[in-house]
VOSE-153471 format. One record per residue: z, y, x of N, C-alpha, C, O, CB in turn; residue number from 1; residue in one letter. Coordinates in steps of 0.001 Angstrom, whole numbers, plus 500000, padded with zeros to 6 digits. Glycine has a CB too. Example, Ala and Ser with C-alpha at 12.3 -4.5 7.8 and 13.67 -1.06 7.14 Angstrom:
ATOM    n_c3    n_c2    n_c1   ca_c3   ca_c2   ca_c1    c_c3    c_c2    c_c1    o_c3    o_c2    o_c1   cb_c3   cb_c2   cb_c1  pos  code
ATOM  507800  494310  513190  507800  495500  512300  507800  496700  513200  508465  496681  514236  509046  495527  511308    1     A
ATOM  507080  497750  512850  507140  498940  513670  507870  500030  512900  508039  501138  513409  505725  499402  514084    2     S
This chain:
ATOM    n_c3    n_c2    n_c1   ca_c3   ca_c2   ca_c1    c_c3    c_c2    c_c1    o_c3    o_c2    o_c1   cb_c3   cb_c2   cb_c1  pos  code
ATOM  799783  351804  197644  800204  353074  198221  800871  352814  199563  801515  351773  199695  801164  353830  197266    1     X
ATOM  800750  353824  200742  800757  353238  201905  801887  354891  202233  801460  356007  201940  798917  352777  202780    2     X
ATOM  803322  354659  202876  804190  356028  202801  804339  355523  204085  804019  354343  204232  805604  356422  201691    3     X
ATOM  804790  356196  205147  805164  356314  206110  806562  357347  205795  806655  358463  205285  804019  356676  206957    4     X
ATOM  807572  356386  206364  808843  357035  206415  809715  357100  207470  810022  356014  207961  809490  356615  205592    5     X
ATOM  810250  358205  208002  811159  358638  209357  812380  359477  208827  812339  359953  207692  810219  359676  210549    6     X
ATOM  813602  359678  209755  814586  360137  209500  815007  360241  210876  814588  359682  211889  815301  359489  208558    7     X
ATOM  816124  361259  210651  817068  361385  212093  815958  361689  213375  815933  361113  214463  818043  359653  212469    8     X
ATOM  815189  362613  212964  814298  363522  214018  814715  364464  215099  814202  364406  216217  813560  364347  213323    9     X
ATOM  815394  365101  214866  816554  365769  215640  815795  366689  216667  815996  366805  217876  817610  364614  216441   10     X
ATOM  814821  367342  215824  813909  368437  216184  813131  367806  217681  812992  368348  218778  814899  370032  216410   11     X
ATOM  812782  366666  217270  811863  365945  218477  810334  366284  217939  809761  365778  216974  812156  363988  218629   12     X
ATOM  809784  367423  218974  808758  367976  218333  807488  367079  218953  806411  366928  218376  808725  369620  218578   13     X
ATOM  807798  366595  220075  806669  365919  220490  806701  364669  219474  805634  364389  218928  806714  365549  222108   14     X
ATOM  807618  364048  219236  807669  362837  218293  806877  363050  216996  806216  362173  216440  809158  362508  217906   15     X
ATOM  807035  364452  216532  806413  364462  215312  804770  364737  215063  804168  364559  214004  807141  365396  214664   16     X
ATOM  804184  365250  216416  802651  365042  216956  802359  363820  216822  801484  363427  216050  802339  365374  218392   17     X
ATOM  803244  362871  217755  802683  361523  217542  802764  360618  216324  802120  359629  215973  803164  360839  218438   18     X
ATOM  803833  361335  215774  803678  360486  214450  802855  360882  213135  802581  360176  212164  804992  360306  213966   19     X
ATOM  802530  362275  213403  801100  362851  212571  799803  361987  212864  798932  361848  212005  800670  364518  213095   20     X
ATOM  799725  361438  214075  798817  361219  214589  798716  359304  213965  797712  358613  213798  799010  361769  216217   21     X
ATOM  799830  359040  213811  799885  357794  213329  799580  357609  211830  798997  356686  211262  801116  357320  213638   22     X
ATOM  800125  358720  211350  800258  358889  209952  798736  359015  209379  798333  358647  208275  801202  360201  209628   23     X
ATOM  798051  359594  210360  796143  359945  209660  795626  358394  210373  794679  357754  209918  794853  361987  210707   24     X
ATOM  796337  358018  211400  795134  356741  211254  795655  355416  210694  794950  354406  210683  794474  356295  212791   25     X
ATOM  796898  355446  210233  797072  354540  209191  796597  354536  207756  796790  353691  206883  798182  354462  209124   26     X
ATOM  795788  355920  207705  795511  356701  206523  796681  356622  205213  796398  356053  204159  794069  356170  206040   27     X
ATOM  797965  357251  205446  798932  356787  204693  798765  357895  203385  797985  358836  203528  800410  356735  205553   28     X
ATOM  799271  357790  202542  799509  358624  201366  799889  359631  201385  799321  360704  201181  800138  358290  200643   29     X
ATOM  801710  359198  201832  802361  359907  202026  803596  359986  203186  804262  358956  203082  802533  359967  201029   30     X
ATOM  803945  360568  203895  804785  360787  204832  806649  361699  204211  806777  362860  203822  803677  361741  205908   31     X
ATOM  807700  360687  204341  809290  360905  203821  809367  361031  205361  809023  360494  206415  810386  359510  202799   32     X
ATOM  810049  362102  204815  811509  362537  206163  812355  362574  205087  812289  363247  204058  811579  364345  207328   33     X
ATOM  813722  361197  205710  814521  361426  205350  815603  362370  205719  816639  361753  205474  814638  360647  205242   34     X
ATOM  815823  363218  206052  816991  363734  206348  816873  363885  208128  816042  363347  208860  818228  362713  205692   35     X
ATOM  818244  364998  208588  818543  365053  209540  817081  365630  210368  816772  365028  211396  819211  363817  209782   36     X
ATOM  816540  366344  210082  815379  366960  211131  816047  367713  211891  815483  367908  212968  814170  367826  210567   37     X
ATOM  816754  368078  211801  817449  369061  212578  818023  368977  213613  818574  367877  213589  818163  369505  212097   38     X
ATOM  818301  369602  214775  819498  369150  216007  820574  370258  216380  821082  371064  215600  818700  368807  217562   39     X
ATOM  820758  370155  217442  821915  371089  217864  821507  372706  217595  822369  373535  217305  822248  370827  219560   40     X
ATOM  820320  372983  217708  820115  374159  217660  819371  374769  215956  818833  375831  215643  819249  374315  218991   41     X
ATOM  819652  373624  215250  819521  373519  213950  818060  374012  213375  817876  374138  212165  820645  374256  213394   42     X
ATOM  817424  374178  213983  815793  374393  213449  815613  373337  212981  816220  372289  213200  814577  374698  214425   43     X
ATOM  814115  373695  211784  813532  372736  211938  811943  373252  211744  811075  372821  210985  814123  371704  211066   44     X
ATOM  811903  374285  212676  810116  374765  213274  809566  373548  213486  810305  372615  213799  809883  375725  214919   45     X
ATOM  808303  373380  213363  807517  372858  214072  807200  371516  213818  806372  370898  214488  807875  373041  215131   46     X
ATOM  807883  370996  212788  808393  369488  212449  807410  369362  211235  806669  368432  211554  810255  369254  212010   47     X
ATOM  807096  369743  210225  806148  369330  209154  804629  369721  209642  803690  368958  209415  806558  370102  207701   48     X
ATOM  804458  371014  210354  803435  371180  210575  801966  370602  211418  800795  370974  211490  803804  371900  210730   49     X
ATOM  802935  369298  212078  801878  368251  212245  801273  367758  211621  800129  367388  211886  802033  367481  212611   50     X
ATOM  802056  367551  210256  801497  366289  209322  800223  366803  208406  799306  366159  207897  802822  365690  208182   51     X
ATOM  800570  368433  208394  799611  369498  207396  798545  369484  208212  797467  369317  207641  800140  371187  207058   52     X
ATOM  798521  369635  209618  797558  369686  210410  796572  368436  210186  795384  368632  210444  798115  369810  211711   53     X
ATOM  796846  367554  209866  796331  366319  209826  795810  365831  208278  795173  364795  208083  797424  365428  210411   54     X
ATOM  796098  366520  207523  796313  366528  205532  796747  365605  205230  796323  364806  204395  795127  366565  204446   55     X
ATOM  797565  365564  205789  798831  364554  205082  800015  365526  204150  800389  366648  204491  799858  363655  206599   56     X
ATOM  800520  364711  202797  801483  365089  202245  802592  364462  202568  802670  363236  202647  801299  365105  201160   57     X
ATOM  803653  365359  202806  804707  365233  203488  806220  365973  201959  806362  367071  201420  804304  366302  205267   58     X
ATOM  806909  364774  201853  807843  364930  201567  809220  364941  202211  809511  363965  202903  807690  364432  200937   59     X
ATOM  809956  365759  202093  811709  365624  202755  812973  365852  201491  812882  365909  200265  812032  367202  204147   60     X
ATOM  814052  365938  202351  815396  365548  202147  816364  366217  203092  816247  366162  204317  815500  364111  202264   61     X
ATOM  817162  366742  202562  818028  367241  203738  819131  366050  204136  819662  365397  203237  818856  368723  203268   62     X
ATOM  819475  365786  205704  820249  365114  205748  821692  365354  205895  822169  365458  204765  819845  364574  206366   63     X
ATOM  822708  365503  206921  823821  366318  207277  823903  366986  208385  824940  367307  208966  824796  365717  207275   64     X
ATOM  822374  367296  208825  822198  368101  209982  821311  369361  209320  820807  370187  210081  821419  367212  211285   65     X
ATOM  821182  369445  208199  820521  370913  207667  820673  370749  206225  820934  369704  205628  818779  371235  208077   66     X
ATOM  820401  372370  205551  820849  372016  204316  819785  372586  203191  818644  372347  203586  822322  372565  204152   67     X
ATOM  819788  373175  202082  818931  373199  201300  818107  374467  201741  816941  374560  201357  819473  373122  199997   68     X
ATOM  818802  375689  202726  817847  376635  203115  816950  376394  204109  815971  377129  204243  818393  377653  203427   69     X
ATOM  817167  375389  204885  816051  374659  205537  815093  373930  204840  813865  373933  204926  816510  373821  206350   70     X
ATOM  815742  373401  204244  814577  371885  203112  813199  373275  202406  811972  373179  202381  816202  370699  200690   71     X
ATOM  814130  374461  201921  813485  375339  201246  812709  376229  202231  811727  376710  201665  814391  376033  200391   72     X
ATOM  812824  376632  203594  811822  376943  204291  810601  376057  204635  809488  376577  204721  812336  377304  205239   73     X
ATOM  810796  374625  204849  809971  373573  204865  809220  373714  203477  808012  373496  203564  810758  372224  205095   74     X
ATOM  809615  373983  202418  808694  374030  201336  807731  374951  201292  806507  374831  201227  809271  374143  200277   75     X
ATOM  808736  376300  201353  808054  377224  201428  806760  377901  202462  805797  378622  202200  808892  377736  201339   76     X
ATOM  807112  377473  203343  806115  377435  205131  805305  376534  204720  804151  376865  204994  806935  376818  206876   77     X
ATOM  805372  375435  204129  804094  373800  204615  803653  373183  203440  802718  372400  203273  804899  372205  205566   78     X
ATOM  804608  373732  202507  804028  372805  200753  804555  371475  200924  803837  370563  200514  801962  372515  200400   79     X
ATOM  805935  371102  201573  806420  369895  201838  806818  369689  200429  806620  370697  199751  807504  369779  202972   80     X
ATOM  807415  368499  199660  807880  368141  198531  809450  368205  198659  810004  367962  199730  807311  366834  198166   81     X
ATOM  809963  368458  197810  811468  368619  198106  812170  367475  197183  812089  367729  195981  812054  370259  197704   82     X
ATOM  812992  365995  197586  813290  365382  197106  814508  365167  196004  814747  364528  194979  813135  365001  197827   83     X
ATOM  815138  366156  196925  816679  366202  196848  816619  366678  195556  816484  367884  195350  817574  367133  197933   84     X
ATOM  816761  365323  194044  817297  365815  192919  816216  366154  192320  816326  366977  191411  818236  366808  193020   85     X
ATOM  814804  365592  192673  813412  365748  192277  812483  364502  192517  812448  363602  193356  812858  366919  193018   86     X
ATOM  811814  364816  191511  810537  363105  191811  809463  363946  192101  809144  365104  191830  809957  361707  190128   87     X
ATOM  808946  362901  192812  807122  362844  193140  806562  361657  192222  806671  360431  192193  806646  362372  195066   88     X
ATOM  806127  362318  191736  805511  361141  190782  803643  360891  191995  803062  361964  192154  805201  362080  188392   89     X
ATOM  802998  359751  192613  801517  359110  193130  800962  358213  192658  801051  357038  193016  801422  358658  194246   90     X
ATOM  800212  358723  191653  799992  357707  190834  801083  357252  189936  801656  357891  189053  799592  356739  191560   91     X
ATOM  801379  355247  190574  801881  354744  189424  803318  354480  189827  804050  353614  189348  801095  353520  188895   92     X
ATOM  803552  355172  190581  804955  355348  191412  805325  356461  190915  804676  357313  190307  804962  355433  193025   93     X
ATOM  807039  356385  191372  807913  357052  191440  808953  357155  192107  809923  356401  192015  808103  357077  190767   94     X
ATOM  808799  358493  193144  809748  358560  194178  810570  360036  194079  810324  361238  194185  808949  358351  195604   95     X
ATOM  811798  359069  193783  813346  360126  193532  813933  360328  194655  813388  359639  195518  814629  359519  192603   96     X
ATOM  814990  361088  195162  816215  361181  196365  817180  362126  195980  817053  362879  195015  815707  361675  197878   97     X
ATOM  818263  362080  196828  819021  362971  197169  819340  362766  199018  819403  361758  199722  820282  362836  196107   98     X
ATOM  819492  364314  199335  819861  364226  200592  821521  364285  201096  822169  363894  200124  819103  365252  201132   99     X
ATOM  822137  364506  201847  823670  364586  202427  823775  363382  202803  823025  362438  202555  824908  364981  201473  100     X
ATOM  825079  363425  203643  825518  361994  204133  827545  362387  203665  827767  362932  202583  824948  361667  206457  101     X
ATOM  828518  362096  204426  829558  361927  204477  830295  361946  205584  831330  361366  205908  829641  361171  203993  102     X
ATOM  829231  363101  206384  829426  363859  207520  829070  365154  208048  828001  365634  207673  829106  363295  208185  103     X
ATOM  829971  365954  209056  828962  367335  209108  829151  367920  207894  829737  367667  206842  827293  367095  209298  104     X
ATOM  828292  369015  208489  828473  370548  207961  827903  370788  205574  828190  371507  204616  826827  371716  209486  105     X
ATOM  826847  369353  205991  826404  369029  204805  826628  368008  204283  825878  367063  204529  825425  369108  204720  106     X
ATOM  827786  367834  203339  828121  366766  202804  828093  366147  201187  828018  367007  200310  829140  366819  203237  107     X
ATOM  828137  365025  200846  828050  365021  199358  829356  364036  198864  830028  363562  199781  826440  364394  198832  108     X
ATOM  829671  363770  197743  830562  362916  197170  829606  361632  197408  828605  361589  198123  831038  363321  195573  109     X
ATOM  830308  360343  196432  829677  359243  196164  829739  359787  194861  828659  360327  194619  830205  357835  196556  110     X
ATOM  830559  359885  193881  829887  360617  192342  828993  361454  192349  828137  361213  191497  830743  361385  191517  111     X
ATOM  828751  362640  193142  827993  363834  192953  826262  363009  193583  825152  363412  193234  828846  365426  194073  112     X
ATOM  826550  361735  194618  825281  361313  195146  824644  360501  193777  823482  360607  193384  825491  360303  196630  113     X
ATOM  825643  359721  193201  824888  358969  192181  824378  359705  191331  823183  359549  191077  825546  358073  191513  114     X
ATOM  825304  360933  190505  825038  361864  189325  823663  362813  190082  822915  363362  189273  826693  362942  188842  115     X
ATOM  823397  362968  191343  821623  363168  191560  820895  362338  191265  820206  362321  190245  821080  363333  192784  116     X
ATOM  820932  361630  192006  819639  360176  191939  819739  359723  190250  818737  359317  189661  820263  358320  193240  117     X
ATOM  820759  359820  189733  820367  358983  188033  819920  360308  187532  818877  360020  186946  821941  358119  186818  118     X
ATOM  820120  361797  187396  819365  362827  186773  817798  362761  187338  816934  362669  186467  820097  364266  187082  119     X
ATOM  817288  362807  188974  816425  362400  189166  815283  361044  188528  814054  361035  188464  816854  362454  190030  120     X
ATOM  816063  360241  188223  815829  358871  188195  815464  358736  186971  814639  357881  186648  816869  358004  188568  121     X
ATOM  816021  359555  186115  815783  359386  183951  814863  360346  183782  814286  360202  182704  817372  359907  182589  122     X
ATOM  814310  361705  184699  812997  362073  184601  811907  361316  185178  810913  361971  185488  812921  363195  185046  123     X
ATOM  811892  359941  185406  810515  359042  185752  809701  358575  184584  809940  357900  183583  810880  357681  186528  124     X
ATOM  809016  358973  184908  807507  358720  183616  806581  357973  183831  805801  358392  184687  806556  359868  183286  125     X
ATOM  806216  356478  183144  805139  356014  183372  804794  355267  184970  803715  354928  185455  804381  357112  183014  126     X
ATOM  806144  355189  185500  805619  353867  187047  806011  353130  186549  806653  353111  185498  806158  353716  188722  127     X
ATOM  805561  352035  187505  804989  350697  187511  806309  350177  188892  806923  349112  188957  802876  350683  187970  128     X
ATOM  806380  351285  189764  806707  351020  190773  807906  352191  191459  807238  353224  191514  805450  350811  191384  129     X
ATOM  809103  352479  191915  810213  353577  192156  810340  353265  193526  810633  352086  193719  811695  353501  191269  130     X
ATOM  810237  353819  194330  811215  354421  195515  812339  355599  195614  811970  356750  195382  810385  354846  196411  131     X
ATOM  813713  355340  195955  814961  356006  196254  814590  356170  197623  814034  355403  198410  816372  355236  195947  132     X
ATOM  815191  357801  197784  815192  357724  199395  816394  358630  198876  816551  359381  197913  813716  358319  200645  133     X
ATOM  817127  358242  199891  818464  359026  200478  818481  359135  201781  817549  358604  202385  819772  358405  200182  134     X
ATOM  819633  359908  202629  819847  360153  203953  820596  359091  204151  820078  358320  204958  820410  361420  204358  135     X
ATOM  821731  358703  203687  822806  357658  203897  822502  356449  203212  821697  356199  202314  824146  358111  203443  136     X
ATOM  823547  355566  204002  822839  354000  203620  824054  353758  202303  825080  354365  201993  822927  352427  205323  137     X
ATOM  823525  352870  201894  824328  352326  201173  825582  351591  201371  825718  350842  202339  823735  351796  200709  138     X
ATOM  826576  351785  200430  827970  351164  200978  827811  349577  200774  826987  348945  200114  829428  351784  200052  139     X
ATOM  828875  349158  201562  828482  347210  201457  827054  346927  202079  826369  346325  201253  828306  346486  199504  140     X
ATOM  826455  347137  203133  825077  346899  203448  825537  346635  205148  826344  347252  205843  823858  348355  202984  141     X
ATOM  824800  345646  205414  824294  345617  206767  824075  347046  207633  824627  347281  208708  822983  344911  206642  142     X
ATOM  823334  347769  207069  823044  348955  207866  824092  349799  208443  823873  350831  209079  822321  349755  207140  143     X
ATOM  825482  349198  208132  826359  350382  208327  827580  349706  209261  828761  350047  209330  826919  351082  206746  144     X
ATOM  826750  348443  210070  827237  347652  210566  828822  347431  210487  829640  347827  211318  826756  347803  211560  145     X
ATOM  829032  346856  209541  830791  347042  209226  831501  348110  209838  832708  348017  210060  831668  345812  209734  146     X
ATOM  830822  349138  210132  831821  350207  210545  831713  351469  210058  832589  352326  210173  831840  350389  211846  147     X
ATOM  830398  351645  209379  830066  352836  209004  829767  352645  207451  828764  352150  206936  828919  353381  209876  148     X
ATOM  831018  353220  206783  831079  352706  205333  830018  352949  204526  830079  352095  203641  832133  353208  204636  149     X
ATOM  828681  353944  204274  827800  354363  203277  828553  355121  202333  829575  355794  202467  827103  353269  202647  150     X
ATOM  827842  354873  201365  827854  355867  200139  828099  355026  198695  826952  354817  198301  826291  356722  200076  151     X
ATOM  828811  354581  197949  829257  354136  196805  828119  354293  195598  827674  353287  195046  830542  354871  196553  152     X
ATOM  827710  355548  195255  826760  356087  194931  825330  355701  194972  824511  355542  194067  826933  356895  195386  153     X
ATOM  825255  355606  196095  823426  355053  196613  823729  353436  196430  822864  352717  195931  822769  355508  198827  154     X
ATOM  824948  352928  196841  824987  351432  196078  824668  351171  194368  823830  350494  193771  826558  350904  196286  155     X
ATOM  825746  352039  193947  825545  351885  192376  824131  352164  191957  823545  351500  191102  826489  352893  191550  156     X
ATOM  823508  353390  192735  822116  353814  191830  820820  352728  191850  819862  352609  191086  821459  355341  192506  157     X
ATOM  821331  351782  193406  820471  350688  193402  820463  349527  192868  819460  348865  192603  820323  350428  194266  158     X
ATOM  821852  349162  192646  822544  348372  191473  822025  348589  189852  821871  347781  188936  824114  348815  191532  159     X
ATOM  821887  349648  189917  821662  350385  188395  820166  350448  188306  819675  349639  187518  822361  352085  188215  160     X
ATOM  819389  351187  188906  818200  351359  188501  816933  350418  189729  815720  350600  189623  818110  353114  188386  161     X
ATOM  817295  349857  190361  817020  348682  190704  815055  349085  191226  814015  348583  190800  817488  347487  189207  162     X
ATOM  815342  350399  192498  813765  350456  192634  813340  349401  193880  814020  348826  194730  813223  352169  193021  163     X
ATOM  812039  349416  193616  811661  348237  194523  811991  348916  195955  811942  348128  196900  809926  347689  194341  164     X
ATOM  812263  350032  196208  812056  350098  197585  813168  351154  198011  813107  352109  197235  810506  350506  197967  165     X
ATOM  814244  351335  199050  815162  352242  198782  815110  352753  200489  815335  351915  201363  816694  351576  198008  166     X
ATOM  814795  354186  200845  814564  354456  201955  815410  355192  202222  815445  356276  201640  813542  354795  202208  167     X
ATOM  816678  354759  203485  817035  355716  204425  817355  355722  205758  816527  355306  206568  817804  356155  204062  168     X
ATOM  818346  356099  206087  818352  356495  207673  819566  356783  208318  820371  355861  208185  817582  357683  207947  169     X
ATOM  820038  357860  209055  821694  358429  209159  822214  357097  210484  823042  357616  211232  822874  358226  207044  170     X
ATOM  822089  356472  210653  823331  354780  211220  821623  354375  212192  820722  353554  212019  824136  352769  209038  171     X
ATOM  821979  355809  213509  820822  355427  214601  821020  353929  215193  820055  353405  215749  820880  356546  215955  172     X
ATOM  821800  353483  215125  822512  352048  215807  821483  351129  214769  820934  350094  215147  824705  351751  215515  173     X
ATOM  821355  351614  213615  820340  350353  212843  819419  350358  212043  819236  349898  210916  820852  349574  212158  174     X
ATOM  818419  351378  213303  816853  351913  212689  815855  350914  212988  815618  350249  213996  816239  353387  213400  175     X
ATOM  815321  350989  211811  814480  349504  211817  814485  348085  211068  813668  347229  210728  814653  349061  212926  176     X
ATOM  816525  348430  210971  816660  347173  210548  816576  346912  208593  816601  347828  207771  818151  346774  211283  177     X
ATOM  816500  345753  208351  816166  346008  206474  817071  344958  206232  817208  343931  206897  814302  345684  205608  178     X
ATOM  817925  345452  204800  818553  344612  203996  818214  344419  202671  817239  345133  202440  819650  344884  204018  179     X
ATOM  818671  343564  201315  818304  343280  200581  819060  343616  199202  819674  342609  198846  818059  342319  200963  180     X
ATOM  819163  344267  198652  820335  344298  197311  819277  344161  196166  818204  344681  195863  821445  345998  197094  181     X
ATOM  819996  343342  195755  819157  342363  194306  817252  342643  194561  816786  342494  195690  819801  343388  192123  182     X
ATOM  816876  342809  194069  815320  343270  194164  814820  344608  194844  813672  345053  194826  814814  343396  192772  183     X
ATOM  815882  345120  195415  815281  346349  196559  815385  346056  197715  816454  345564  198074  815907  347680  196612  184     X
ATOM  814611  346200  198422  814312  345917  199685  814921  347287  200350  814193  348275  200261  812694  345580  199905  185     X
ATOM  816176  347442  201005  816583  348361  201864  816247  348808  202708  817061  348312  203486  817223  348272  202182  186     X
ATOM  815389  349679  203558  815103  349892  204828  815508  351530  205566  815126  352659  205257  813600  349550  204827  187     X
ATOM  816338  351095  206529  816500  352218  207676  815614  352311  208578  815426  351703  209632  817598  352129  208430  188     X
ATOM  814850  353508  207820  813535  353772  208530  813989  354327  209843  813216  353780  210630  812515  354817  207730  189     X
ATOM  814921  355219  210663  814733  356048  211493  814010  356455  212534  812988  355769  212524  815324  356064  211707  190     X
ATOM  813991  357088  213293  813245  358010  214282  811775  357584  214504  810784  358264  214769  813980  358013  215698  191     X
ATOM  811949  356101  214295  810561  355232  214995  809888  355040  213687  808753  354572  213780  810877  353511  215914  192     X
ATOM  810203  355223  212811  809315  355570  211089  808938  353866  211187  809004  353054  212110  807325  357118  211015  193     X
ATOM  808416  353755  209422  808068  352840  209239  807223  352840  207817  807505  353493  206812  809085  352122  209455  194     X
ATOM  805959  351806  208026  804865  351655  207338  805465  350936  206023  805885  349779  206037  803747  350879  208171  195     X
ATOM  805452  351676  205009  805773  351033  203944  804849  351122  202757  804639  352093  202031  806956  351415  203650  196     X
ATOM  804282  349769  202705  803481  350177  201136  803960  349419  199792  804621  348381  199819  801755  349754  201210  197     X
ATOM  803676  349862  198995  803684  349694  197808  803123  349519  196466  803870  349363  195500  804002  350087  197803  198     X
């Protein structure tokens, strides 16, 4: 399975043409936005409807730049998947999330982040294979370059349920970069997305 994943879009509409455009000739599965589509003027027009244009399935997440009545116009407008506190089951996978960070207007606990992702996480049926995507990185991680603490929560749930692949974003200072906690491979996909298969 071949996902293409981005975060921290920040209503960059030309970005999301080109990355539709990447997304059909990588022939990917599926396309995660993690979080944060949104910017100052808080839309988020125009942002999934590349990927539909192209028939790609496109899943999101709200990050702490929009909140569930956005995630829910994106559903409702484009047939996007809504993560936050829900699986996609592709095949022999299984991909859970929750969105918020520990900033801004949309925020979550570290209890209330874990108590999503493990209700998410105990409705998985039959994979072989799990992806976590959250907006925020995990606490204790590289990604948050000793200054930007994470989330307690998205540590424990990766600690705990241990998916091979844990996708997020939020910490623009370290998009791109990947860390390791026990058998998940961490990656801060942001703006510049990244080819992930599975």
């Amino acid at each position: 399975m071949k996902i293409l994943a981005l975060s921290d879009i920040h209503e960059d509409r030309h970005l999301m043409q080109k990355m539709a455009e990447k997304g059909a000739a990588e022939k990917v599965d599926l396309v995660i936005l993690a979080g944060d589509l949104a910017g100052h003027t808080n839309s988020v027009e125009g942002l999934v409807g590349p990927f539909m244009e192209k028939g790609l399935e496109v899943a999101v997440l709200p990050g702490n730049h929009e909140g569930m009545a956005e995630i829910g116009f994106l559903v409702d407008r484009y047939g996007a998947k809504n993560l936050h506190g829900y699986v996609l089951h592709k095949g022999d996978v299984g991909i859970f999330g929750c969105g918020y960070a520990d900033v801004g207007l949309h925020q979550i606990s570290h209890e209330d982040m874990f108590n999503t992702l493990q209700k998410a996480h105990d409705s998985l049926r039959n994979v072989k294979k799990k992806v976590m995507v959250t907006h925020i990185q995990p606490s204790e991680s590289i990604l948050g370059l000793g200054v930007f603490p994470g989330n307690k929560g998205v540590r424990k749930a990766i600690e705990q349920f241990q998916p091979d692949v844990h996708i997020c974003g939020h910490i623009h200072e370290t998009h791109g970069i990947e860390d390791r906690i026990g058998r998940t491979r961490v990656i801060n996909v942001g703006k510049k997305g990244v080819i992930v298969e599975i």
